[in-house]
Residue frames as a rotation matrix with the C-alpha (Angstrom) as fourth column:
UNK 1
-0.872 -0.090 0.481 124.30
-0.489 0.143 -0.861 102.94
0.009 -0.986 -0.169 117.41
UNK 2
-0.759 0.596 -0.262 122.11
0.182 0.580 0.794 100.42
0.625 0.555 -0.549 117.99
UNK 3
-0.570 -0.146 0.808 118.71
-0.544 -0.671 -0.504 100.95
0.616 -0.727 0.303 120.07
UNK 4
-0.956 -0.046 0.288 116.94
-0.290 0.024 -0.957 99.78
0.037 -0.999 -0.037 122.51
UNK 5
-0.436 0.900 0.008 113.50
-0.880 -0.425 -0.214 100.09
-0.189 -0.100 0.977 121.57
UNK 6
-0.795 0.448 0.409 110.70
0.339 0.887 -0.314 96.92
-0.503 -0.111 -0.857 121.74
UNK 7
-0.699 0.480 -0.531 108.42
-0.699 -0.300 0.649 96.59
0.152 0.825 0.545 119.51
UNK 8
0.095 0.545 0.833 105.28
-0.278 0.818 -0.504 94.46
-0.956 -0.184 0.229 119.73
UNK 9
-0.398 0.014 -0.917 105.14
-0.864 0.330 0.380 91.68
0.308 0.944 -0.119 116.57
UNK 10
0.544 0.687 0.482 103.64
-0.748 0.657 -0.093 88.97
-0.380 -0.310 0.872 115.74
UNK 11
-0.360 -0.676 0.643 104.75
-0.028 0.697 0.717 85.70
-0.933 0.240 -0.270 114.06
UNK 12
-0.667 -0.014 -0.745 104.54
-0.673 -0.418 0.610 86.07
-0.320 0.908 0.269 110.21
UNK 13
-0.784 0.302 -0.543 103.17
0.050 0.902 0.430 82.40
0.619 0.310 -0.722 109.88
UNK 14
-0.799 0.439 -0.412 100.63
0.481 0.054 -0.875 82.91
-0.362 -0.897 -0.254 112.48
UNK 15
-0.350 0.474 -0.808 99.13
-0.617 -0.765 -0.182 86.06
-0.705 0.435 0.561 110.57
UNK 16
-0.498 0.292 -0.817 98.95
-0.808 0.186 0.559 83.81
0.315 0.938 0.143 106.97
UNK 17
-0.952 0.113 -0.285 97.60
-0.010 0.918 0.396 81.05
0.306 0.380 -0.873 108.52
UNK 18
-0.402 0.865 -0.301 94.33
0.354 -0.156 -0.922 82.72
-0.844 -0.478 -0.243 109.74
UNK 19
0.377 0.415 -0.828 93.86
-0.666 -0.500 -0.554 84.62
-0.644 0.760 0.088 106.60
UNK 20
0.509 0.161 0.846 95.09
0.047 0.976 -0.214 81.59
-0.859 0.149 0.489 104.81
UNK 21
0.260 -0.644 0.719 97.33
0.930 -0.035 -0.367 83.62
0.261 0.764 0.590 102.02
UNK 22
-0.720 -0.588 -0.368 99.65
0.578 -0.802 0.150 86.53
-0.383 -0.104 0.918 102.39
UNK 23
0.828 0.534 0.172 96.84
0.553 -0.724 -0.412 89.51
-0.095 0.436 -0.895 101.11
UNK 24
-0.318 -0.945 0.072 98.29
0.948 -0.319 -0.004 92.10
0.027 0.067 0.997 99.79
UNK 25
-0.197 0.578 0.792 96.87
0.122 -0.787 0.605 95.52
0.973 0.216 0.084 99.78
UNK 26
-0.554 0.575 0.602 94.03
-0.806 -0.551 -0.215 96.82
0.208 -0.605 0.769 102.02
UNK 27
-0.510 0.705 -0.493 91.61
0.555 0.708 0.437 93.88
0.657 -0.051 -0.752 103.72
UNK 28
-0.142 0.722 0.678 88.49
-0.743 -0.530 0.409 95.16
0.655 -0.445 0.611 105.09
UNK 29
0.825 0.255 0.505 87.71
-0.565 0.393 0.725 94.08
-0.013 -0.883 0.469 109.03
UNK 30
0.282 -0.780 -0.558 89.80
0.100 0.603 -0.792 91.33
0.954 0.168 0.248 110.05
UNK 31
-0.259 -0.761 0.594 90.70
-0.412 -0.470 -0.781 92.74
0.874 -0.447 -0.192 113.34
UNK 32
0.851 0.403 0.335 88.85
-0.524 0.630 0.573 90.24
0.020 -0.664 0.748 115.69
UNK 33
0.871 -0.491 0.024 91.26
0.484 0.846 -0.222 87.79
0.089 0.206 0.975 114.00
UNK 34
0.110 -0.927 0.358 94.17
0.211 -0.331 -0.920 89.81
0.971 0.177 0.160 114.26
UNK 35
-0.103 -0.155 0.983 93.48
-0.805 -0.567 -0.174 90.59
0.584 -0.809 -0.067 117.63
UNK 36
0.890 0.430 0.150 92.88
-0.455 0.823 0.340 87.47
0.022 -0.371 0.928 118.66
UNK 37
0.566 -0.818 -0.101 96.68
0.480 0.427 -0.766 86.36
0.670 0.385 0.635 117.09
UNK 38
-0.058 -0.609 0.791 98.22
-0.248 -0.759 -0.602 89.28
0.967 -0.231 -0.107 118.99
UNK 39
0.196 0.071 0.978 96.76
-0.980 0.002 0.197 88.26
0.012 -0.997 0.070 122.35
UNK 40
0.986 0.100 0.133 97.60
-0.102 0.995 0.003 84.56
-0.132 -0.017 0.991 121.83
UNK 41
0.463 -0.885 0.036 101.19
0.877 0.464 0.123 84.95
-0.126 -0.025 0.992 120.32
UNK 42
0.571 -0.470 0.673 102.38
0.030 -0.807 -0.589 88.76
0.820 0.357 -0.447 120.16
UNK 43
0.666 0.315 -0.676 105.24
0.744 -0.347 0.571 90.01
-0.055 -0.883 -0.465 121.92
UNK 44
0.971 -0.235 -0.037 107.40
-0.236 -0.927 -0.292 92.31
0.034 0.292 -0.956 122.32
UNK 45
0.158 -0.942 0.296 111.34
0.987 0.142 -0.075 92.12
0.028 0.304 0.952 120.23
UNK 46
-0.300 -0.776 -0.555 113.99
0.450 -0.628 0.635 94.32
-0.841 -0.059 0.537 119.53
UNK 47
0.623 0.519 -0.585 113.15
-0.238 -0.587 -0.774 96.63
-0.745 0.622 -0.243 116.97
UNK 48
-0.184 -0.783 -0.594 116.86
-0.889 -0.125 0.440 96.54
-0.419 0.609 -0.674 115.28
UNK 49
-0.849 -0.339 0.405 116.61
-0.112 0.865 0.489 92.69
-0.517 0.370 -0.772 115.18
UNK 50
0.135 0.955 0.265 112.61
0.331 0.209 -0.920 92.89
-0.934 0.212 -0.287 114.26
UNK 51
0.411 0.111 -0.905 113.38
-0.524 -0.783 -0.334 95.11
-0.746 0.612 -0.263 111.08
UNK 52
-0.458 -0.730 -0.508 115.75
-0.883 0.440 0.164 92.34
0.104 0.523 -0.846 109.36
UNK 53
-0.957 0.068 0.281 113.49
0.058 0.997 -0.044 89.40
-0.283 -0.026 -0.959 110.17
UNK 54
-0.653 0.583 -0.484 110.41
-0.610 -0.027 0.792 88.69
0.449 0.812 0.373 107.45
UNK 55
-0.673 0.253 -0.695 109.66
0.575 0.770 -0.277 85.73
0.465 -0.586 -0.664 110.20
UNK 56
-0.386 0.629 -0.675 107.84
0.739 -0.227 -0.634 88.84
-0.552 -0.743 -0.377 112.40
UNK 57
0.013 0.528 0.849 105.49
0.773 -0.544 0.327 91.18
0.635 0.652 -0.415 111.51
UNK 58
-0.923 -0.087 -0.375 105.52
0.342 -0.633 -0.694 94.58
-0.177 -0.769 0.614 113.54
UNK 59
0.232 0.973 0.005 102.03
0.957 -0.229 0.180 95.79
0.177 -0.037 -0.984 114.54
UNK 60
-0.980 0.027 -0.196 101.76
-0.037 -0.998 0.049 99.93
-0.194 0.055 0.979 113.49
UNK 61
0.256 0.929 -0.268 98.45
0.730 -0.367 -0.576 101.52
-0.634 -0.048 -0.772 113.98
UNK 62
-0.779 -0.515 0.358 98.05
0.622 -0.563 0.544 103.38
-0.079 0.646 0.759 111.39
UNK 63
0.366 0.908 -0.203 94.84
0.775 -0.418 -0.473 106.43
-0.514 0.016 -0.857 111.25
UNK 64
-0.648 0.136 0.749 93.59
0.428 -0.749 0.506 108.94
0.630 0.649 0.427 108.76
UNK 65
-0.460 0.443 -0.770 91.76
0.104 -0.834 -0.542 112.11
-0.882 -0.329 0.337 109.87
UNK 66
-0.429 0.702 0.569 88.50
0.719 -0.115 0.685 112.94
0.546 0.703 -0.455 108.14
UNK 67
-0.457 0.307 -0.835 86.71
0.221 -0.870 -0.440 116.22
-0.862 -0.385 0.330 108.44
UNK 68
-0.032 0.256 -0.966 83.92
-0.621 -0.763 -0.181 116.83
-0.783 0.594 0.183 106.47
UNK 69
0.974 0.041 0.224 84.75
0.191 0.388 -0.902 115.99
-0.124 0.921 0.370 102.74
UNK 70
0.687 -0.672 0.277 88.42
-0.649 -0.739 -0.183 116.47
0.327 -0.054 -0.943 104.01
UNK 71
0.817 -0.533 -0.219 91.46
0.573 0.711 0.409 114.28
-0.062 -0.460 0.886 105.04
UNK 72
0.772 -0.511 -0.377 94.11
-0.382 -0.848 0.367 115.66
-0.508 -0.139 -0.850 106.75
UNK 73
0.947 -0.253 0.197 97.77
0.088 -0.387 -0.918 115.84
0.309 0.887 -0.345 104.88
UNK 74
0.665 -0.700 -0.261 101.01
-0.248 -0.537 0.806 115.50
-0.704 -0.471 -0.531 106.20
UNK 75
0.660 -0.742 -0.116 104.29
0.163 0.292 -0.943 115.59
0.734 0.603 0.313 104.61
UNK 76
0.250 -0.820 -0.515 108.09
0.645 -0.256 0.720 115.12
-0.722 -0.512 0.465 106.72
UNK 77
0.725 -0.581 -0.371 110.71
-0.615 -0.303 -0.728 116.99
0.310 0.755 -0.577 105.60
UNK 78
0.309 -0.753 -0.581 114.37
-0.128 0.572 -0.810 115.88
0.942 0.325 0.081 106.07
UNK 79
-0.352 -0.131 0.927 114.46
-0.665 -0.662 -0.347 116.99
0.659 -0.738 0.146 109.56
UNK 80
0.411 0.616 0.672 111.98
-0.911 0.293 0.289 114.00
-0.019 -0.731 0.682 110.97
UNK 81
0.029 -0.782 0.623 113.43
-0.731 0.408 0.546 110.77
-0.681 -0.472 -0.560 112.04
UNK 82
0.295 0.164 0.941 112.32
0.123 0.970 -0.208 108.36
-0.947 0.177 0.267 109.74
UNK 83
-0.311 -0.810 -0.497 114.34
-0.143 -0.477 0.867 108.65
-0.940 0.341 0.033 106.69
UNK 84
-0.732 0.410 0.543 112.25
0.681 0.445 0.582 106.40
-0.003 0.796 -0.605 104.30
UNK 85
0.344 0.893 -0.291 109.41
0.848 -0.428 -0.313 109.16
-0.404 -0.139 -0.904 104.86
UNK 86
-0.551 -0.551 -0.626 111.80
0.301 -0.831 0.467 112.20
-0.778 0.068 0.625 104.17
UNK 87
-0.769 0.114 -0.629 109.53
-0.557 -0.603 0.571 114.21
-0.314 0.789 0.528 101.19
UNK 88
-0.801 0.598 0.010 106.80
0.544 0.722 0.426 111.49
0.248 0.347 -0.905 101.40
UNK 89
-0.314 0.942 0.122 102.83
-0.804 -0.332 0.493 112.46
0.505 0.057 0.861 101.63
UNK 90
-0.913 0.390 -0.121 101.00
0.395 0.767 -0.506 110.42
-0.104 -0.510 -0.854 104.54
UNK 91
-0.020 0.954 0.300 97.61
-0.114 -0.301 0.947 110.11
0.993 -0.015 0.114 104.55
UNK 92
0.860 0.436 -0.266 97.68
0.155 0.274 0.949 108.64
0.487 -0.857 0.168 108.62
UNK 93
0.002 -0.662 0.749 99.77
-0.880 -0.357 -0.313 109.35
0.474 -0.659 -0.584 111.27
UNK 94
0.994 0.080 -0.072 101.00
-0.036 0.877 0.478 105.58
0.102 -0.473 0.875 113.35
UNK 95
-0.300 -0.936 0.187 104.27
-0.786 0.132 -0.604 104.00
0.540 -0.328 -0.775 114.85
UNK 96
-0.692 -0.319 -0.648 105.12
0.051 0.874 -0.484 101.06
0.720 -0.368 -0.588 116.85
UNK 97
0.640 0.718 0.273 103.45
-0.419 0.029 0.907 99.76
0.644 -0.696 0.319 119.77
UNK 98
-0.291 -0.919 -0.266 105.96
-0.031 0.286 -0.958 99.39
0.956 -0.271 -0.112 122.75
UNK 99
-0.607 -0.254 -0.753 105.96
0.452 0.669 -0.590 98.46
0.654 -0.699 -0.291 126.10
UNK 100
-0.911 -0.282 -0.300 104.79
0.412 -0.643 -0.646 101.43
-0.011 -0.712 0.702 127.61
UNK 101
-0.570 0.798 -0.194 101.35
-0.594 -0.238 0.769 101.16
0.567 0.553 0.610 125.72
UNK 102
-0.373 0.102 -0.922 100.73
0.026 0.995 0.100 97.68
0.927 0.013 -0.374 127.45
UNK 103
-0.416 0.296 0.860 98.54
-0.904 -0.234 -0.357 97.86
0.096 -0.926 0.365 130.78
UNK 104
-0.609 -0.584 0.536 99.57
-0.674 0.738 0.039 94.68
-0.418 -0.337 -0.843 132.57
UNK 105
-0.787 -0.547 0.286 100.23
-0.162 0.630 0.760 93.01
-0.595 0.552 -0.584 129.81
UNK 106
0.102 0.964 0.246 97.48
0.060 0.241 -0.969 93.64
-0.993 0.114 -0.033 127.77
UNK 107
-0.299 -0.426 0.854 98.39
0.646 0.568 0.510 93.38
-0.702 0.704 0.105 124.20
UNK 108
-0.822 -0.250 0.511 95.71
0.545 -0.603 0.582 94.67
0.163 0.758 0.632 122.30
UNK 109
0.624 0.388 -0.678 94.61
0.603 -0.791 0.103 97.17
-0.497 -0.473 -0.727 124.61
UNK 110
-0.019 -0.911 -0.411 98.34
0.450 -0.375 0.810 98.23
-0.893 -0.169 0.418 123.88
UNK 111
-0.733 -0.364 0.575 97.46
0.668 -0.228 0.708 99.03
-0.127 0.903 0.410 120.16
UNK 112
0.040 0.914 0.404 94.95
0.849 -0.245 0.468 101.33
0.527 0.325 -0.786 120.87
UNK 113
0.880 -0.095 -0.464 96.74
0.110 -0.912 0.396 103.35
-0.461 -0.400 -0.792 123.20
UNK 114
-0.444 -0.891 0.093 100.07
0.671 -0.262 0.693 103.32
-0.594 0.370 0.715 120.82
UNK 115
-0.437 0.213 0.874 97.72
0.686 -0.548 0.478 105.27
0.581 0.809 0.093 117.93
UNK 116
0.853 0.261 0.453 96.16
0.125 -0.943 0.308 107.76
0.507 -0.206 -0.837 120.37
UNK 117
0.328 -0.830 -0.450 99.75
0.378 -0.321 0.868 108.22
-0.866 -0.455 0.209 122.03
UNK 118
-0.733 -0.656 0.180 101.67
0.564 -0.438 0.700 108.82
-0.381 0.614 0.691 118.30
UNK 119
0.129 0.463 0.877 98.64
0.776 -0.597 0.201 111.07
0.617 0.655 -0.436 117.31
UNK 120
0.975 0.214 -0.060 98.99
0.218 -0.871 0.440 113.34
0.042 -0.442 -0.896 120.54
UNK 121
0.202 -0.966 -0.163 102.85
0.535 -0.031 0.845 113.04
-0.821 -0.258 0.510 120.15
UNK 122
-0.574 -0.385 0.723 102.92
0.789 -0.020 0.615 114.04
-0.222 0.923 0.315 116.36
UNK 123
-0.545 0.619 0.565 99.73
0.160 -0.585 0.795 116.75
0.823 0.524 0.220 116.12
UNK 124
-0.917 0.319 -0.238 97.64
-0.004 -0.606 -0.795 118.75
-0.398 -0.729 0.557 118.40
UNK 125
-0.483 0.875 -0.025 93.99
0.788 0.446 0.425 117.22
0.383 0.186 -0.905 118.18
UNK 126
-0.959 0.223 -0.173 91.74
0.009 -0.588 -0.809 120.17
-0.282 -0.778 0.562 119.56
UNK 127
-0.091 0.864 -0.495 88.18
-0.905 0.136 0.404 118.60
0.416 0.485 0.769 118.63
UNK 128
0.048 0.457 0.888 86.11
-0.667 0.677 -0.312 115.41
-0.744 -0.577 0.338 119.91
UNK 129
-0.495 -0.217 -0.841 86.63
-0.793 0.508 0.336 112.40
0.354 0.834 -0.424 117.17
UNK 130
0.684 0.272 0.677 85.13
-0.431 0.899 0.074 109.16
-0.588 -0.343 0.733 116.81
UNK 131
-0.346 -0.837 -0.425 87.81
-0.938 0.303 0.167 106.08
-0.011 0.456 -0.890 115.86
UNK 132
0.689 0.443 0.574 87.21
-0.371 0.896 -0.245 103.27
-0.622 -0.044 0.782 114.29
UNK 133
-0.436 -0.897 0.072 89.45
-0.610 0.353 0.709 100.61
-0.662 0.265 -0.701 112.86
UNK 134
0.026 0.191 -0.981 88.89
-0.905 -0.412 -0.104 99.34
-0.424 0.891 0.162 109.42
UNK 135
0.977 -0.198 0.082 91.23
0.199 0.980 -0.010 96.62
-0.078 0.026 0.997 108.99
UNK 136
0.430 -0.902 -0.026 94.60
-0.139 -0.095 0.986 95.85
-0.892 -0.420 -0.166 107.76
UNK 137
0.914 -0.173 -0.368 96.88
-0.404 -0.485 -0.776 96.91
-0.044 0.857 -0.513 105.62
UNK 138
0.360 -0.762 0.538 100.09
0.166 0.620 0.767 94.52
-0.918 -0.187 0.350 104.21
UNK 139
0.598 -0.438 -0.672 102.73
-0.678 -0.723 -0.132 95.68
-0.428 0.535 -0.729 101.88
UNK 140
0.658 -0.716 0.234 105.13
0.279 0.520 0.807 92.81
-0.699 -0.466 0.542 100.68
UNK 141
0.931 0.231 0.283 106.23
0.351 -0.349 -0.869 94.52
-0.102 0.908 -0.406 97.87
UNK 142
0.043 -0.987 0.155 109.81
-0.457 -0.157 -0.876 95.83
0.889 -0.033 -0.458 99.42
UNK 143
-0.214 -0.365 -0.906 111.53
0.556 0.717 -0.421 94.93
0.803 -0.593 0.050 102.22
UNK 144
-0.826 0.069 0.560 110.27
-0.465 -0.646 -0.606 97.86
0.320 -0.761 0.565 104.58
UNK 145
-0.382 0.890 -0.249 106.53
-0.876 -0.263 0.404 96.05
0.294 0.372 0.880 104.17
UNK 146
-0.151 -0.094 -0.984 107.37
-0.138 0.988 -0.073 92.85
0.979 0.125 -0.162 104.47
UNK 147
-0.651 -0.480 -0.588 108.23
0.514 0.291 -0.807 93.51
0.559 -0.827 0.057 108.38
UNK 148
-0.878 0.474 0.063 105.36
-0.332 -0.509 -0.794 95.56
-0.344 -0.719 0.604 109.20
UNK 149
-0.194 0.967 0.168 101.22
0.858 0.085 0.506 95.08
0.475 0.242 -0.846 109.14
UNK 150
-0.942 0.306 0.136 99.00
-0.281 -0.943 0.176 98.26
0.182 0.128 0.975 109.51
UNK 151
-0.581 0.739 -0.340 96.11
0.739 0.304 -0.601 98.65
-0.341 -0.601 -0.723 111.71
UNK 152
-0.695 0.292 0.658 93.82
0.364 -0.646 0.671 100.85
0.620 0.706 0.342 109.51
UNK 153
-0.498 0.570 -0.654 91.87
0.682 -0.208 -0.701 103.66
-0.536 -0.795 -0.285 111.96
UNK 154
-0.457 0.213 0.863 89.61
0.529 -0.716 0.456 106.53
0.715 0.665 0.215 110.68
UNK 155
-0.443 0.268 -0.855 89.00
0.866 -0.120 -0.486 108.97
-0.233 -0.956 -0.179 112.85
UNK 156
-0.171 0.769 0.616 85.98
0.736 -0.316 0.599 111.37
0.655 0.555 -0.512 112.20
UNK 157
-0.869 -0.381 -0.317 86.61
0.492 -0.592 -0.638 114.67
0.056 -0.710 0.702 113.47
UNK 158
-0.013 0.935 -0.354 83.95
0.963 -0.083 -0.256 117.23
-0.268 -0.344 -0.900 114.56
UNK 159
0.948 0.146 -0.283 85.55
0.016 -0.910 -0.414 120.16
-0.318 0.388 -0.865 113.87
UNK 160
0.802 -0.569 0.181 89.13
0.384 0.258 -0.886 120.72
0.458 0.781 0.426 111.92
UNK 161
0.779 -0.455 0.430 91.20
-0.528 -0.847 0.060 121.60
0.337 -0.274 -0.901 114.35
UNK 162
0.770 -0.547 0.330 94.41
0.559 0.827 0.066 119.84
-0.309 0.133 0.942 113.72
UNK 163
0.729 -0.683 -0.041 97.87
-0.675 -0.728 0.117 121.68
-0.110 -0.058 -0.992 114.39
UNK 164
0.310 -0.893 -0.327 101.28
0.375 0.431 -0.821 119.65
0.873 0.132 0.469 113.45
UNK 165
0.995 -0.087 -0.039 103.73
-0.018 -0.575 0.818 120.01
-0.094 -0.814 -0.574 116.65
UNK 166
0.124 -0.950 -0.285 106.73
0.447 -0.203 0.871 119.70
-0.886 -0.236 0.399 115.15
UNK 167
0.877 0.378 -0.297 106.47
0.031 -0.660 -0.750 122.20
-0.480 0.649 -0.591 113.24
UNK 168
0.028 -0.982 -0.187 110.76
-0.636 -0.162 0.755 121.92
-0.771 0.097 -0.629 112.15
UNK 169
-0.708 -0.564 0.424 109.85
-0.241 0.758 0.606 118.33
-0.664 0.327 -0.673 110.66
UNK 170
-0.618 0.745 0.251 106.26
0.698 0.667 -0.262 118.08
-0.362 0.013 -0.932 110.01
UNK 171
-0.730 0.638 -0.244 103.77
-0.666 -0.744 0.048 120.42
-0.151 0.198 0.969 107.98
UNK 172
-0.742 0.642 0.193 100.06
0.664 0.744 0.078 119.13
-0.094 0.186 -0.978 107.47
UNK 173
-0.580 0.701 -0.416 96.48
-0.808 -0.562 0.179 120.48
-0.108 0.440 0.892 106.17
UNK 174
-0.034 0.829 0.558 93.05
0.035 0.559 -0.829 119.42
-0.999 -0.009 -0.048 105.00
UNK 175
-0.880 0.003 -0.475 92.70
-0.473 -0.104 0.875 118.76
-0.046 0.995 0.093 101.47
UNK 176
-0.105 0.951 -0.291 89.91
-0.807 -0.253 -0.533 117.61
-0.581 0.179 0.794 99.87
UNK 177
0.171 -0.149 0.974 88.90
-0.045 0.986 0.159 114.06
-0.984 -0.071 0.162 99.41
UNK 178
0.901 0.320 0.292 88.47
0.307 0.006 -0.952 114.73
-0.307 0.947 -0.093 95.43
UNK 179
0.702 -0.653 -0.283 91.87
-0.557 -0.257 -0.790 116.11
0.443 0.712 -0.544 94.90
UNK 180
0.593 -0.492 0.638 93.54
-0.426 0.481 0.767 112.96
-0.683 -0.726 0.076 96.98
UNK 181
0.596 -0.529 0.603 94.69
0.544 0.820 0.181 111.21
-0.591 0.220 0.777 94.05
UNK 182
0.877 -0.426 0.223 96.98
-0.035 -0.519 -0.854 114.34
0.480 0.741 -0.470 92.55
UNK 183
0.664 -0.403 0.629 98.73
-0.684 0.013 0.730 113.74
-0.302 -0.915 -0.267 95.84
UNK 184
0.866 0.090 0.492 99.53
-0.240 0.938 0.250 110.06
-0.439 -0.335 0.834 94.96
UNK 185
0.691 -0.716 -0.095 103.15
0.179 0.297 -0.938 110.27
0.700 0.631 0.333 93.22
UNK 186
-0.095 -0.993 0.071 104.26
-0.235 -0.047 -0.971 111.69
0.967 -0.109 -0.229 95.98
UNK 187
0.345 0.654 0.673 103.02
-0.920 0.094 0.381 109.57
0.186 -0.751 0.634 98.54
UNK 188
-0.460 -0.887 0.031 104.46
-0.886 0.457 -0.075 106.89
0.052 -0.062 -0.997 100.52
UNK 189
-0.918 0.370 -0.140 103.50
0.212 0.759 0.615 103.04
0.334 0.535 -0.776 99.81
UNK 190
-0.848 0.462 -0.260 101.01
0.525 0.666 -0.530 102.70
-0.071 -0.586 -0.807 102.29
UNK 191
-0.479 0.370 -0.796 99.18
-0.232 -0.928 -0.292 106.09
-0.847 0.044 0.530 101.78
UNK 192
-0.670 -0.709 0.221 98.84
-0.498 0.650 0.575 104.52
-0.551 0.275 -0.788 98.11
UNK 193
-0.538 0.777 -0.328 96.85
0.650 0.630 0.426 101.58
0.537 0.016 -0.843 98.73
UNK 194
-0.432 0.653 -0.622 94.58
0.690 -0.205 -0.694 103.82
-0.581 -0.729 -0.362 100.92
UNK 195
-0.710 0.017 -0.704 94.10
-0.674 -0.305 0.673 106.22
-0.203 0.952 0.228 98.11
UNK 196
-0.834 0.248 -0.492 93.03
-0.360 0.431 0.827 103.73
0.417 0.868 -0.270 95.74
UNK 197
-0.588 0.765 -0.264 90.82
0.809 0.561 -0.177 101.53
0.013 -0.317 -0.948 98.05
UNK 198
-0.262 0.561 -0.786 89.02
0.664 -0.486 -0.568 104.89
-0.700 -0.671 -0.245 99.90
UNK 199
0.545 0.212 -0.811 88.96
-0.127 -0.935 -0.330 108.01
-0.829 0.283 -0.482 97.43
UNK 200
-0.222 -0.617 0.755 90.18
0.750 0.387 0.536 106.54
-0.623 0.685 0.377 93.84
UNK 201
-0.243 0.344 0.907 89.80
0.624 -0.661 0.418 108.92
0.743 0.667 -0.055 90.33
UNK 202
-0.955 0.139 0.264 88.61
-0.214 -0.935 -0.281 111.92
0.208 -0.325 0.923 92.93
UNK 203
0.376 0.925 -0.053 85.31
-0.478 0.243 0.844 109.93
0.793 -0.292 0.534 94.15
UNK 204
-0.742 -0.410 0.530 85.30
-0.671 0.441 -0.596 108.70
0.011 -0.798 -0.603 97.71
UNK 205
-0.289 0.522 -0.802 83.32
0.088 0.849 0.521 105.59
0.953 0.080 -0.291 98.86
C-alpha cells in the first residue's frame, strides 16, 4: 500500500552546484548554504515517489546525544518500522521533515522542529540540552543514500536522562565515547562516517 506521506527535498543539482562536487562523507558547517537552497527551492514530494528518484535529495535531521564522555546508543529490533535499520546501531535519532513541521511555510524553521519532534517521538528527553548543527552528512554509496542528505545535530545533555519509548522496538544506553568504534560493524552507514570523523581508534576530537 502505497502512502501518503510528504517529505521535504531538495533538487539534487541544486545541492552539487553550491558545494560544487557531490562530497561524500561528513562536511563540516555548510548549513547557511544548505539552508539557503532549502528556502529558495525545497519542497515538499511524495515520499514513495521521492525514494526512487536520485534527482531529489530528502532532508533528515539527523542528532547524536552526548553526555559527559558518553553518546547515547540505540539499536531497532525487527519490530520498528524501518526495515533497513532492523539489528542496526544508530548513533542519532532523525526522520523526515513533513508538512506538519512547516510554520507558514517556513522551510527551514521546519527542519528544526522535525529533529526535536522525532527525538520527543522516539525517546523521553528528561534534562535541559544545548543543539547545535554541525553540518552534513551524504552517503552515495547505495541507493538508500543517494536519496537522502543528513543534517548533523549534537546535542549536549546536562544530565543523562534518556529513556527509549518504544520500548517493543527500540532499546538504547550511554556508552562511552572510547569504546564507539567496537560498535562499528554493527552499525548502520551513516552512524559509520560519524564514528570515524568524531571518535575514531577510541579517541574523540
Amino acid at each position: 500500500m502505497l502512502s501518503a506521506e510528504q517529505v521535504l527535498v531538495i533538487p539534487t543539482h541544486r545541492l552539487f552546484s553550491t558545494f560544487r562536487s557531490p562530497f561524500q562523507g561528513f562536511l563540516q558547517g555548510g548549513i547557511a548554504e544548505l539552508f539557503s537552497i532549502v528556502a529558495q527551492h525545497g519542497f515538499f514530494a511524495s515520499r514513495d515517489s521521492a525514494e526512487g528518484d536520485p534527482e531529489l535529495k530528502q532532508i533528515i535531521p539527523y542528532g547524536m546525544l552526548v553526555w559527559s564522555r558518553q553518546v547515547f546508543l540505540m539499536k531497532r529490533s525487527r519490530k520498528g518500522g524501518e526495515a533497513r535499520l532492523h539489528d542496526r546501531v544508530s548513533l542519532g535519532v532523525g526522520g523526515h521533515v513533513n508538512p506538519i513541521d512547516s510554520l507558514d511555510g517556513d522551510l527551514v524553521g521546519a527542519i528544526g522542529a522535525a529533529f526535536e519532534r522525532e527525538l520527543n517521538e522516539e525517546l523521553a528527553v528528561e534534562t535541559t540540552y544545548h543543539g547545535e548543527a554541525l553540518g552534513l552528512l551524504n552517503d552515495d554509496s547505495n541507493p538508500v543514500g543517494k536519496v537522502h542528505l543528513g543534517i548533523v545535530y549534537r546535542a549536549r545533555l546536562n544530565l543523562p536522562n534518556v529513556q527509549v519509548k518504544e520500548k517493543h522496538s527500540l532499546e538504547g544506553s550511554f556508552v562511552s565515547m572510547e569504546s564507539l568504534a567496537s560498535y562499528r560493524e554493527q552499525m548502520e552507514s551513516w552512524s559509520k562516517i560519524l564514528q570515524e570523523c568524531f571518535w575514531p581508534d577510541r579517541t574523540e576530537h
